[in-house]
LUMLUM-804367 format. One record per residue (C-alpha): residue in one letter; x, y, z. Coordinates in steps of 0.2 Angstrom, whole numbers, plus 5000, padded with zeros to 4 digits. Last residue first. Layout:
<atoms>
AXYZ/...
</atoms>
This chain:
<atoms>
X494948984884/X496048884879/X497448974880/X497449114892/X496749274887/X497849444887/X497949424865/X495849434866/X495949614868/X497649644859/X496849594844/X495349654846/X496049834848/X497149804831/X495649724823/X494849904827/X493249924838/X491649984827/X490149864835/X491349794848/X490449824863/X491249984871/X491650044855/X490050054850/X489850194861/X491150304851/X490250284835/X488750344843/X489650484852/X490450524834/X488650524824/X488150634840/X489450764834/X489250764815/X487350784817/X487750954827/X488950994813/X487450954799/X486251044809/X486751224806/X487051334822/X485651414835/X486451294849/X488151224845/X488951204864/X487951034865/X488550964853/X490350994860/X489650924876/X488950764866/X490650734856/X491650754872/X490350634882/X490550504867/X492650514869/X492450494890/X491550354886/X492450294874/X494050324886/X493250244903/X492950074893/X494650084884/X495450094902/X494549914906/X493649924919/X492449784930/X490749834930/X490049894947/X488149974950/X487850074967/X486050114970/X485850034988/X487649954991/X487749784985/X488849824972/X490349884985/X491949974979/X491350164984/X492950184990/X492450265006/X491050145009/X492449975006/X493650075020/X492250105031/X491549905029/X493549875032/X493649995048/X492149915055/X492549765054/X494449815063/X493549885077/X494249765091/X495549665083/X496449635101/X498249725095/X497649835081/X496449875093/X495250005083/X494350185085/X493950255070/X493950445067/X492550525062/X492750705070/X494350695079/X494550745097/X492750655100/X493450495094/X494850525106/X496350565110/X497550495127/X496450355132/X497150205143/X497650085133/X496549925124/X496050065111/X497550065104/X497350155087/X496450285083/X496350265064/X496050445052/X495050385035/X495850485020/X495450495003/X496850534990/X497350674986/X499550684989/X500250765002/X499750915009/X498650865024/X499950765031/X500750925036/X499150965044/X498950785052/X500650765060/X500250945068/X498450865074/X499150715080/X500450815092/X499050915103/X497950745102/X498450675117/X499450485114/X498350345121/X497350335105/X499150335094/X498550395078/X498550305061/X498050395045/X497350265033/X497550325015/X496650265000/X496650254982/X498550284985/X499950334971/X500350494979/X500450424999/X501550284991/X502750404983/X502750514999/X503150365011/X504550314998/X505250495001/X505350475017/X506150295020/X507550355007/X507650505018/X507750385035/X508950295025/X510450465024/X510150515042/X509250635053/X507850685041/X507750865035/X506450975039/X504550955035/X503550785034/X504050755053/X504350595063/X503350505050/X503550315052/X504150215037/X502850145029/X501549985028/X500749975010/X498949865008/X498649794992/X496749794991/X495449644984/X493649704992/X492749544996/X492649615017/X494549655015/X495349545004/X497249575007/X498749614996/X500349645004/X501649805001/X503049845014/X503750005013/X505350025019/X506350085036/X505049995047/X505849975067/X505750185067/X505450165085/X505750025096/X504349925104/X504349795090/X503449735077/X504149655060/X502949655047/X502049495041/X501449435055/X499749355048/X497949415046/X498349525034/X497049675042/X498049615058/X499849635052/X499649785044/X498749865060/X500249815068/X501449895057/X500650045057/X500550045074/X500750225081/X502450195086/X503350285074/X502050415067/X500950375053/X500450315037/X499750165031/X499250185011/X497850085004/X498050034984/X496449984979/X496349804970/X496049784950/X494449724947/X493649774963/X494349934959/X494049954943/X492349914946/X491950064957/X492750184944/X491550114931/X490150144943/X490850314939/X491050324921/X489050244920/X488550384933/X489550504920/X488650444904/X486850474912/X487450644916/X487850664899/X486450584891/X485250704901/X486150854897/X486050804877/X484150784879/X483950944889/X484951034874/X484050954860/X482350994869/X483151184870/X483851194854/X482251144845/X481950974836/X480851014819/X479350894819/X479450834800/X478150914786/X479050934773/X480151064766/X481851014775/X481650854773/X483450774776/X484150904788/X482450914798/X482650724799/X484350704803/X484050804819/X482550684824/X483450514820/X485250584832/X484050584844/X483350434842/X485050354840/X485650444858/X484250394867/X484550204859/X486350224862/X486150274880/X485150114883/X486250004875/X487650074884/X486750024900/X486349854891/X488149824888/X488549844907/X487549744915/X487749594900/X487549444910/X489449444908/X489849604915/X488449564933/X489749414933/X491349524933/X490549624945/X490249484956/X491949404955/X492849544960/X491749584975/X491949404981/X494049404978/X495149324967/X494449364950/X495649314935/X494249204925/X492749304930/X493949434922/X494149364905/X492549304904/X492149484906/X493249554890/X491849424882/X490549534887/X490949694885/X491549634866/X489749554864/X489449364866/X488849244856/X488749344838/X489849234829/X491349354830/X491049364850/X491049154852/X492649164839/X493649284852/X493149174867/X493649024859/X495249114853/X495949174869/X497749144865/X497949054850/X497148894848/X498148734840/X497948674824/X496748544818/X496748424804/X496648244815/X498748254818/X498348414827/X497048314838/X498248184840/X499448304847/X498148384858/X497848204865/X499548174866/X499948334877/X498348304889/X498948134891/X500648174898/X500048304908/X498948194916/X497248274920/X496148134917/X494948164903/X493548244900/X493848294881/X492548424875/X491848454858/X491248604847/X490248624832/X490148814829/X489448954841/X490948984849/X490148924869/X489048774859/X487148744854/X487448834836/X488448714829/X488448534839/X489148524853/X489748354856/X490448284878/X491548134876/X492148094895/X493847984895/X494547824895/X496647844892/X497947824880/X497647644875/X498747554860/X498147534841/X498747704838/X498647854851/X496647774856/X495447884866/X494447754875/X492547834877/X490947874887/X489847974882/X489248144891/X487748244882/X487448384874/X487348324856/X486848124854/X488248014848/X487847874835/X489047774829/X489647724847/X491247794850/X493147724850/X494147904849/X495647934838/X494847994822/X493247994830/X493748164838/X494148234820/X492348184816/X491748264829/X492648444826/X492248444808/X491948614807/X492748724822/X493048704841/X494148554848/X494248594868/X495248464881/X495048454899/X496048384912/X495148314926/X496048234943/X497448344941/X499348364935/X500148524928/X499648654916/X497848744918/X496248664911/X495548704892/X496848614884/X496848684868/X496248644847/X495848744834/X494648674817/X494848794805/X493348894795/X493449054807/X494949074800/X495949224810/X495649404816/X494549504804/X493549334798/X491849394803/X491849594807/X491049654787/X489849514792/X488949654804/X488849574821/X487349494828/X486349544844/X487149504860/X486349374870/
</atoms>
């Protein structure tokens, strides 16, 4: 669990000391709607409305009639958390009841009418990192676990919430803490007999926390992709089956194929999980050239949206007409070559025709059958390597990003480079340096983040959560 936070941080955002209130299951009709009181007196504003037994043990499910009046609402599922055993950290219970709309609403009413009020957005979770339940790394996680829609999304979300991420911060912040200990301590006792730190262990030290700090930015990197989805460019000439390879990594006919050329005049964007990586995947217009000017007024419209969407791509997939010879892919590819940085993976495609081009005319191409499927695994565990998107590659670590994760980081690396850069000058401004780094770390896991920050944080829950 995450170690306490300073009582200066309890109470920022919000009463801690009020009962809330919220369904805890999404709006509509179910089998099981759920509803969460959280705060002192939570039991006894349940019994307000609830026929219970005198005795109700904590942890435990107890069956019950929740009354609106002296007529019946509904039997429910009684489930008593008593403070320090529940999710906040304060005496919490649950209502299991059946997932009527209707009854939801009136048992939240009741609940209101006992002395609660209802939860703002995310408030459980915010009250659970205010008592020390969870860090801010942590809860941001919940929130993700929540919202991921894919395998690789969810594991990196998980690996957050089990504290991956706040324990590699931890780990840099006990480094950086010791080190910070020895340079205070030639500044504080300067005539006693303290190990002085010299410029070169300070400088190998500092190194070491920096390049520690960038593999963290960039397994960072990795999880904001299976976070947020990779955009994947399709580019080609007419006819070289964009369309068709859309269609088959989709898994449905979503763009119009036909023999014609030129048949897709617009980008087409679909999101796909592709081997547990969530992508969007964007068909364009076919390429007749990237130079010159284009025969009519759409075509340019067509253009210059293929250019946006090769400039805003994680990914581009060039695809080639295998049965094609490879003297005109390799001018397409040159011109290609200018736009935009993203990585590229080159696609032979039709491999069910007679060979025009390659693998061998390409150097690591993929061969596929947009048509048949053949190759199409392959290209998604190569489209996964190439984005570097996958935890359970040897070595590879993935956290789920938020921007404010990549910026602290990027604020302690600052403050440890421009340590760094102070060799043979006083302490006191190397001290002021790391003091920052420290501080900047401790962003990542609430220690010094803003109520503005946590605010907005919490502010992107849903309610009840």
């Amino acid at each position: 669990m995450a170690e306490s936070r300073p009582e200066a941080a309890f109470g920022r955002i919000g009463r801690r000391s009020e009962l809330i209130a919220a369904a805890a299951t999404p709006p509509g009709r179910g089998a099981i709607g759920i509803v969460r009181l959280s705060g002192p007196g939570a039991l006894e504003a349940a019994r307000s409305f609830l026929r219970l037994p005198a005795a109700v043990g904590p942890r435990s499910a107890t069956l019950a009639w929740a009354c609106d009046g002296d007529a019946r609402l509904d039997q429910l599922l009684l489930t008593w958390f008593p403070q320090g055993g529940s999710f906040t950290g304060e005496e919490s219970v649950e209502l299991s009841c059946h997932g009527s709309p209707y009854v939801l609403e009136r048992l939240l009413e009741l609940s209101v009418r006992a002395g609660a009020r209802l939860a703002r957005p995310g408030e459980f979770t915010q009250r659970a990192f205010l008592n020390g339940r969870l860090d801010l790394a942590q809860a941001e996680a919940v929130c993700d676990l929540i919202a991921a829609r894919t395998r690789l999304a969810h594991r990196a979300a998980v690996s957050r919430l089990e504290g991956g991420l706040s324990r590699r911060v931890g780990e840099l912040r006990g480094e950086l803490t010791g080190l910070l200990a020895l340079v205070e301590a030639g500044l504080d006792h300067p005539d006693e007999d303290v190990p002085l730190l010299d410029d070169e262990h300070a400088a190998s030290r500092l190194r070491s926390l920096l390049s520690a700090i960038a593999g963290l930015r960039r397994s960072l990197q990795r999880g904001r992709l299976s976070r947020a989805g990779a955009r994947i460019a399709i580019v080609g000439r007419p006819n070289a089956g964009k369309s068709s390879l859309l269609n088959a990594l989709l898994g449905t006919q979503r763009a119009i194929v036909a023999e014609t050329p030129g048949t897709t005049r617009d980008t087409i964007e679909e999101s796909a999980d592709l081997g547990g990586l969530e992508t969007v995947l964007v068909d364009t217009a076919g390429l007749r050239a990237l130079s010159g000017e284009p025969a009519d007024p759409v075509e340019a419209l067509g253009m210059e949206r293929t250019r946006a969407a090769l400039r805003g791509a994680d990914l581009v997939l060039a695809v080639l007409d295998r049965s094609l010879p490879p003297a005109g892919h390799r001018t397409f590819l040159a011109e290609l070559a200018a736009e935009g940085e993203a990585p590229r993976i080159l696609v032979l495609n039709k491999s069910d025709l007679p060979a025009g081009s390659g693998p061998g005319d390409f150097a690591g191409a993929s061969s596929i059958s947009a048509k048949t499927g053949d190759g199409l695994a392959g290209l998604a565990r190569r489209i996964q390597e190439t984005l570097d998107a996958d935890p359970a590659a040897p070595g590879a670590e993935t956290f789920p990003v938020a921007l404010r994760h990549d910026g602290a980081l990027a604020r302690a690396a600052t403050e440890l480079e421009n340590a760094l850069r102070l060799e043979g000058t006083p302490g006191e401004l190397r001290a002021f340096h790391l003091r920052a780094a420290l501080d900047a770390l401790d962003d990542v896991t609430g220690r010094t983040t803003t109520e503005d920050v946590l605010r907005e944080i919490f502010s992107r829950f849903c309610v009840g959560k």
